[in-house]
C-alpha positions as protocol buffer text, in pm:
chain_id: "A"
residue {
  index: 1
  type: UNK
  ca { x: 10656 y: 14821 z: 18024 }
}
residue {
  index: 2
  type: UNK
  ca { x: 10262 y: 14690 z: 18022 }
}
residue {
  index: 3
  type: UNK
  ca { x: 10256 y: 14909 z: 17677 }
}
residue {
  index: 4
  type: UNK
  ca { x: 10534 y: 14684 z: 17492 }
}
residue {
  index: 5
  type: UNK
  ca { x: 10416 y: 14351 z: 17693 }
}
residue {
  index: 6
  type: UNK
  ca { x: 10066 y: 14434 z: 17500 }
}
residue {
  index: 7
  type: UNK
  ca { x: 10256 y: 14523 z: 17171 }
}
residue {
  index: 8
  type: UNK
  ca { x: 10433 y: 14219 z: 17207 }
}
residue {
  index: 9
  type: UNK
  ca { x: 10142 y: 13982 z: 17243 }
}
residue {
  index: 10
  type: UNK
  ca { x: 9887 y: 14111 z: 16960 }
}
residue {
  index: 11
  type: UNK
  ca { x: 10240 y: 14048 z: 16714 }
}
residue {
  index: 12
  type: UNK
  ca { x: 10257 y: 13731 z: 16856 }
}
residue {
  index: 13
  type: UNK
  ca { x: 9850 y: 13649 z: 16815 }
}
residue {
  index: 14
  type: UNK
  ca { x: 9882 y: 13819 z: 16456 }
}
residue {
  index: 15
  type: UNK
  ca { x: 10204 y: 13605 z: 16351 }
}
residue {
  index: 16
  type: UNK
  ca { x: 9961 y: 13295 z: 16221 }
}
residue {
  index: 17
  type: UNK
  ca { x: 9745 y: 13473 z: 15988 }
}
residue {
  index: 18
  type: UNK
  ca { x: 9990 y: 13556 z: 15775 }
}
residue {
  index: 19
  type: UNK
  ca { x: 10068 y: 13208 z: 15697 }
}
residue {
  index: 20
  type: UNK
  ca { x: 9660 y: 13116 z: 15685 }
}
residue {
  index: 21
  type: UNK
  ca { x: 9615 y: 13425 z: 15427 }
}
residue {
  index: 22
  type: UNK
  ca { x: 9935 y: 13300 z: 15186 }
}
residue {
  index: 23
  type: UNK
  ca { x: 9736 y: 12964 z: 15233 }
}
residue {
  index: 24
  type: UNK
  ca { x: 9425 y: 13060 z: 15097 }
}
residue {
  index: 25
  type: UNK
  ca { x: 9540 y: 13289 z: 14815 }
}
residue {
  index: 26
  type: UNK
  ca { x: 9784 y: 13027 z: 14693 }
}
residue {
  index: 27
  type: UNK
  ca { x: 9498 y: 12748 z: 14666 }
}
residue {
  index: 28
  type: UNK
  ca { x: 9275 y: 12958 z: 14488 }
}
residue {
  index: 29
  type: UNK
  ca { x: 9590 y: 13136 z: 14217 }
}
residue {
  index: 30
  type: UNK
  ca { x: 9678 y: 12744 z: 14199 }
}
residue {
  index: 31
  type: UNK
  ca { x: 9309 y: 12609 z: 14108 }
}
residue {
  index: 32
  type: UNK
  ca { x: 9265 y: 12874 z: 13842 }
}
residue {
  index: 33
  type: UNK
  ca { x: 9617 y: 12832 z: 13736 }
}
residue {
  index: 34
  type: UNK
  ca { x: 9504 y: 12408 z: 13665 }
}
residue {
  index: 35
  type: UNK
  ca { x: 9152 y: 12559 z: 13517 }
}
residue {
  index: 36
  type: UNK
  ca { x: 9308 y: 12794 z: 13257 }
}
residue {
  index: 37
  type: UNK
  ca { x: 9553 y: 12481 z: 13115 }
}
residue {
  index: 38
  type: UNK
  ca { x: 9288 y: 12197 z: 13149 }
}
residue {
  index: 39
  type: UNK
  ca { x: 9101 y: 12483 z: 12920 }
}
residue {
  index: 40
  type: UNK
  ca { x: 9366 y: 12547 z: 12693 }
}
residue {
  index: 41
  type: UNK
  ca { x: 9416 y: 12187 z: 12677 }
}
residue {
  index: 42
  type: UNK
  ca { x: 9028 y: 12156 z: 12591 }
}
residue {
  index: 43
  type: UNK
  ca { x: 9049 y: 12443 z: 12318 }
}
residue {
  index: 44
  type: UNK
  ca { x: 9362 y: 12246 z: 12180 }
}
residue {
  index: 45
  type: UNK
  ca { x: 9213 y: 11931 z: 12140 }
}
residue {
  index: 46
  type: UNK
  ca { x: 8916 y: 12081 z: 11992 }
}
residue {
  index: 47
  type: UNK
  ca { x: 9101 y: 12266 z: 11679 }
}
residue {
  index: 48
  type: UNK
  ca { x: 9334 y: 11962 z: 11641 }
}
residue {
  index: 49
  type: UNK
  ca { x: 9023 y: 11736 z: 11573 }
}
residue {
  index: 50
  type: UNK
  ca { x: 8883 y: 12029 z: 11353 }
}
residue {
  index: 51
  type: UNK
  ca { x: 9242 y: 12035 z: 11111 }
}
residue {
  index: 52
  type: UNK
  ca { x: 9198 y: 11680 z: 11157 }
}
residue {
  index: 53
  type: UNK
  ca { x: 8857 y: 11660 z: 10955 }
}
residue {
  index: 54
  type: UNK
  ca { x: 8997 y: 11904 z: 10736 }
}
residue {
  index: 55
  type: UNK
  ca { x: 9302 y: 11719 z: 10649 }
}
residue {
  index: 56
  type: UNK
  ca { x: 9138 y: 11408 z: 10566 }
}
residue {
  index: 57
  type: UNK
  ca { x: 8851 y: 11570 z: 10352 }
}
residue {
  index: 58
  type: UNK
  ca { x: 9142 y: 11717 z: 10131 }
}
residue {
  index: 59
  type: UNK
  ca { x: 9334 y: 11378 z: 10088 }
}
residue {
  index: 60
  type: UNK
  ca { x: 8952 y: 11209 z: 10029 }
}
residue {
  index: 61
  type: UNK
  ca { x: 8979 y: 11454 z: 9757 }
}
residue {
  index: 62
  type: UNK
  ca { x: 9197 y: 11255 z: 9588 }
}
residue {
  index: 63
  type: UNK
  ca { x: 9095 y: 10931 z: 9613 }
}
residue {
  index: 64
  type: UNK
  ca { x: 8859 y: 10737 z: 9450 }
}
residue {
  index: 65
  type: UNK
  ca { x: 8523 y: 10692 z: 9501 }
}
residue {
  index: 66
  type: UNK
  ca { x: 8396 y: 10375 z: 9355 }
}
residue {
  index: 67
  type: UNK
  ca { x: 8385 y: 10000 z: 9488 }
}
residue {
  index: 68
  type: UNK
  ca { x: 8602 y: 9866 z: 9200 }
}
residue {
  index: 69
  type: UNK
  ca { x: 8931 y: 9841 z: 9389 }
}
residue {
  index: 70
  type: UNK
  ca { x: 8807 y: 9550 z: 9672 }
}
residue {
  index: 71
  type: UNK
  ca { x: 8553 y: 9544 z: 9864 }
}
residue {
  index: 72
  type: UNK
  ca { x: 8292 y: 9809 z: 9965 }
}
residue {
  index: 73
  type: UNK
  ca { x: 8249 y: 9924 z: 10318 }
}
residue {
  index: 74
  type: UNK
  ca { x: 7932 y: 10009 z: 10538 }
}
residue {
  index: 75
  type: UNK
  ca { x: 7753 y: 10296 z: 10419 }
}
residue {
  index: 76
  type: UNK
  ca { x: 8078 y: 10434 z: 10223 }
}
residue {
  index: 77
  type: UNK
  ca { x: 8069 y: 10396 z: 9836 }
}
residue {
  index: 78
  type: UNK
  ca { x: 8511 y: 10358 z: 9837 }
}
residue {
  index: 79
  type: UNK
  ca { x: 8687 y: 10050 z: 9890 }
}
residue {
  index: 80
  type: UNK
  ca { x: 8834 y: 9939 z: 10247 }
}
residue {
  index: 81
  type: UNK
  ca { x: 9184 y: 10010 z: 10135 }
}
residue {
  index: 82
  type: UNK
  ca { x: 9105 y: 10353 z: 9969 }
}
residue {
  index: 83
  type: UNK
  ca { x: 8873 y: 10421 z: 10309 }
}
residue {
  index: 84
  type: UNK
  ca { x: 9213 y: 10273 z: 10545 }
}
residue {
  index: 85
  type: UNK
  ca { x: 9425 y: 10527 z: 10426 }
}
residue {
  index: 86
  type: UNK
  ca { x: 9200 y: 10820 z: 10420 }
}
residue {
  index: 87
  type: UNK
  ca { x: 9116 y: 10746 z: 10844 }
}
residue {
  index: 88
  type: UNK
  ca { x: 9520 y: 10659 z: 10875 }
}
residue {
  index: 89
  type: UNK
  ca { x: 9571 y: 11018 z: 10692 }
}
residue {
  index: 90
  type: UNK
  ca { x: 9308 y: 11189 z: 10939 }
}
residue {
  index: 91
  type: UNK
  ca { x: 9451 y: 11029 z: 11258 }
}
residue {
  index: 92
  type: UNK
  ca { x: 9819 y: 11043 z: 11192 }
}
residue {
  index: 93
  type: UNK
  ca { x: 9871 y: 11276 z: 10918 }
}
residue {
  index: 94
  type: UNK
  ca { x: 10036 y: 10996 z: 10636 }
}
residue {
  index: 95
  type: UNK
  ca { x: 9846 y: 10763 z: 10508 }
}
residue {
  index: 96
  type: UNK
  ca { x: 10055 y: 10477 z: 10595 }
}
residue {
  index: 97
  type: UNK
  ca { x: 9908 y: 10440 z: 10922 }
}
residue {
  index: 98
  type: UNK
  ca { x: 10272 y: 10542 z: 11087 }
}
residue {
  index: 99
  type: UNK
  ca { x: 10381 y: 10698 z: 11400 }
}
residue {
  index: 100
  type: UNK
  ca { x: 10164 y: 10838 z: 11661 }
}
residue {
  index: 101
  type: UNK
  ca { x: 9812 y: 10985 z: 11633 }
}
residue {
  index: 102
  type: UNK
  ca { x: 9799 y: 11359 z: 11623 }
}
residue {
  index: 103
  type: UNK
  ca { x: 9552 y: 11404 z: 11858 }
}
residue {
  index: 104
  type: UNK
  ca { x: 9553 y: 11190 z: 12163 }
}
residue {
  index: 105
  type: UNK
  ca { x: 9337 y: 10891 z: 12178 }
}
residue {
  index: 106
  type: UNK
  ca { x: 9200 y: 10954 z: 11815 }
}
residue {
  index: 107
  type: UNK
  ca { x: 9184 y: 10621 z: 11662 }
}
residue {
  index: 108
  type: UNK
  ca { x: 9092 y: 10536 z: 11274 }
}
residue {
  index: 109
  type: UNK
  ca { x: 8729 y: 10361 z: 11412 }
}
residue {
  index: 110
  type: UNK
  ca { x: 8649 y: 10756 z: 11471 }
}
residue {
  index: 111
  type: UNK
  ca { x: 8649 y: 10875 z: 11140 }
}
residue {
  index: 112
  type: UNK
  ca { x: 8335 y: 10826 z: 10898 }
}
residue {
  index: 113
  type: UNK
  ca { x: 8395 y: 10898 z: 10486 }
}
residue {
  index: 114
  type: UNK
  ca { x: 8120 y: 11048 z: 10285 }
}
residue {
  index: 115
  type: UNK
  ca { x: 8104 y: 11050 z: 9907 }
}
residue {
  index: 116
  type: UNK
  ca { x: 7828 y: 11245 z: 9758 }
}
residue {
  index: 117
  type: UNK
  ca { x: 7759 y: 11244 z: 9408 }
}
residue {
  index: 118
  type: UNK
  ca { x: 8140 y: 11258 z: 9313 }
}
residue {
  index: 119
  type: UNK
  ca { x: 8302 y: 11235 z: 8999 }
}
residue {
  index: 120
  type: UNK
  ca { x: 8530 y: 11492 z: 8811 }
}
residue {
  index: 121
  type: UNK
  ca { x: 8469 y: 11845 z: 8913 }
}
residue {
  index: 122
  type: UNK
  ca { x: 8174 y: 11759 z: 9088 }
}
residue {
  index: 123
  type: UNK
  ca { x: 8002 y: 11633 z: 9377 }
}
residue {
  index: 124
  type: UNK
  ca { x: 8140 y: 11644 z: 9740 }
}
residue {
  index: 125
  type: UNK
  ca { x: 8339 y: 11436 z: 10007 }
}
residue {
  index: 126
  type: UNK
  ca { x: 8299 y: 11474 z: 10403 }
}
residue {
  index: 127
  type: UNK
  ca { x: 8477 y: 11339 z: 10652 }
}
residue {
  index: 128
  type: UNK
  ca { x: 8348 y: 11362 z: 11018 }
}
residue {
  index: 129
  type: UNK
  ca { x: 8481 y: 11275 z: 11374 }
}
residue {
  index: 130
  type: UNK
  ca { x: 8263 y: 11110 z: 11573 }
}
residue {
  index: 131
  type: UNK
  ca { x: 8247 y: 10942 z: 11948 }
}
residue {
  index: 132
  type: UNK
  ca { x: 8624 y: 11112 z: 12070 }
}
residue {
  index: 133
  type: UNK
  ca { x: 8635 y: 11080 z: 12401 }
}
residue {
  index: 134
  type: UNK
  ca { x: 8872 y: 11387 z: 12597 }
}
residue {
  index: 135
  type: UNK
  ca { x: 8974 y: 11300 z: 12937 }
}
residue {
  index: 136
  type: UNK
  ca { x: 9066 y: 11616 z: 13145 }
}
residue {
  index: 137
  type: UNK
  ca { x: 9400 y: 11681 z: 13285 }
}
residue {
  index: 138
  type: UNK
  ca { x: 9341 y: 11771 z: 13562 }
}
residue {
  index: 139
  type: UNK
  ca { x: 9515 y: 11578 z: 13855 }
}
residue {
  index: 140
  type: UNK
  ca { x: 9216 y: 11355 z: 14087 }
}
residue {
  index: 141
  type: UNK
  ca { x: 8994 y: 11427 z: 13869 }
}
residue {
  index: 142
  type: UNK
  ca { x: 8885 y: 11099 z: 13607 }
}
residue {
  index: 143
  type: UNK
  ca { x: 8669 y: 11349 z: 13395 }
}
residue {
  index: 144
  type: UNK
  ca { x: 8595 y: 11242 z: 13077 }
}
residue {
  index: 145
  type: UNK
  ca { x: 8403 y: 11437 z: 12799 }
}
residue {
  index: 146
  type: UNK
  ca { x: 8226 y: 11289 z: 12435 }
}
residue {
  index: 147
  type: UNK
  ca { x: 8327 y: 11571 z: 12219 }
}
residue {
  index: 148
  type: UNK
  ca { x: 8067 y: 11651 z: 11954 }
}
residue {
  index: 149
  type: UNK
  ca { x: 8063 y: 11518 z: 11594 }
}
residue {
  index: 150
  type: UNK
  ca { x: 8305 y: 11749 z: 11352 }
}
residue {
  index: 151
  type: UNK
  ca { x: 8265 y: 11739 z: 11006 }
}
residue {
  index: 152
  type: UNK
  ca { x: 8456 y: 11871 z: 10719 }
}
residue {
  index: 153
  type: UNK
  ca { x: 8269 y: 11853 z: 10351 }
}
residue {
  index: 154
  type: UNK
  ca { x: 8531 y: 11967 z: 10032 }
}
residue {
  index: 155
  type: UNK
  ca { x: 8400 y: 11991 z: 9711 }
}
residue {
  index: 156
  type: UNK
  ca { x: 8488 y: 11732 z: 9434 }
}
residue {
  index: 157
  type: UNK
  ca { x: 8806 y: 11846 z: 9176 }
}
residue {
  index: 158
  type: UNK
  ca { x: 8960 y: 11674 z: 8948 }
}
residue {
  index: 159
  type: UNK
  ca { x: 8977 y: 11378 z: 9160 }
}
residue {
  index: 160
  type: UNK
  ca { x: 8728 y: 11069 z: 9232 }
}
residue {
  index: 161
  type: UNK
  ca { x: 8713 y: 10904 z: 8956 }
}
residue {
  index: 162
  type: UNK
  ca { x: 9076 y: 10702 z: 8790 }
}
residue {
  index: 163
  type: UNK
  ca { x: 8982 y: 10593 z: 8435 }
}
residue {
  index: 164
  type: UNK
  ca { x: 9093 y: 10279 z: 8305 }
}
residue {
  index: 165
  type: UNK
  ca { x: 9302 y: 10180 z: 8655 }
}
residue {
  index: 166
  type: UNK
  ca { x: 9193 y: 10015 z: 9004 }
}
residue {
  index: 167
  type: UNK
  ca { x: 9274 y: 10143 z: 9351 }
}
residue {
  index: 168
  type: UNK
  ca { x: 9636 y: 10243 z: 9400 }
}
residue {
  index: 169
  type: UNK
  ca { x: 9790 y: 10127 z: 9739 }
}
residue {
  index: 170
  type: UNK
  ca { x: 10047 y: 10372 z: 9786 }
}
């Protein structure tokens, strides 16, 4: 009888460390579990930006890039309206300025337009990101991240120059 008394107690002592091991492994599965999205999310936001540059160096493309249409901007050689709809096209994909931003918290301020040298079949056009802040999503945590500048340079076509006509606000 001693024999299953003792057999009876260690179960007993032994029945709480189940529950303390399940504990522990759970917190840890669930941290990396948080990690691996908050880094997917990271790795999202970071190709997003980078079609982002891309799709607003290939509608720059197309526009043109002289002051003759309104006025000039700050260290862009394109008028403001031309220069509008080239951020709007960047940030929301049309360049009507509708909807909501493709990537979060990407606003029309971020996005700097290049001309260099352009004209028909020649030259270049960049368009870069700059100063995009990502804020993790990770719950308690306020993290917040400057992402690095992005930049997307596409090579002049047939595009940048529109003889004999001003700025077209479509």
């Amino acid at each position: 009888m001693s024999i299953m008394r003792m057999q009876k107690n260690n179960q007993s002592s032994e029945r709480g460390s189940t529950i303390i091991e399940f504990a522990v492994v759970a917190t840890m599965f669930f941290m990396m579990l948080i990690g691996i999205c908050a880094g997917a999310n990271l790795y999202f936001t970071h190709n997003a930006l980078v079609e982002a540059t891309r799709r607003g160096a290939r509608y720059a493309a197309g526009q043109p890039a002289h002051p003759t249409c309104g006025t000039t901007t700050t260290g862009s050689n394109t008028c403001a309206a031309c220069l509008t709809r080239i951020q709007n096209y960047a940030v929301y994909g049309n360049s009507a300025g509708t909807g909501s931003p493709l990537v979060n918290g990407l606003q029309a301020s971020n996005i700097q337009v290049q001309y260099s040298g352009f004209g028909v079949g020649a030259g270049s056009v960049s368009v870069s990101i700059t100063g995009y802040t990502y804020s993790y999503v990770i719950p308690f945590i306020n993290q917040q991240i400057t992402m690095p500048a992005y930049t997307t340079t596409v090579a002049g076509e047939s595009a940048g120059v529109l003889p004999d006509r001003t700025c077209v606000t479509n």
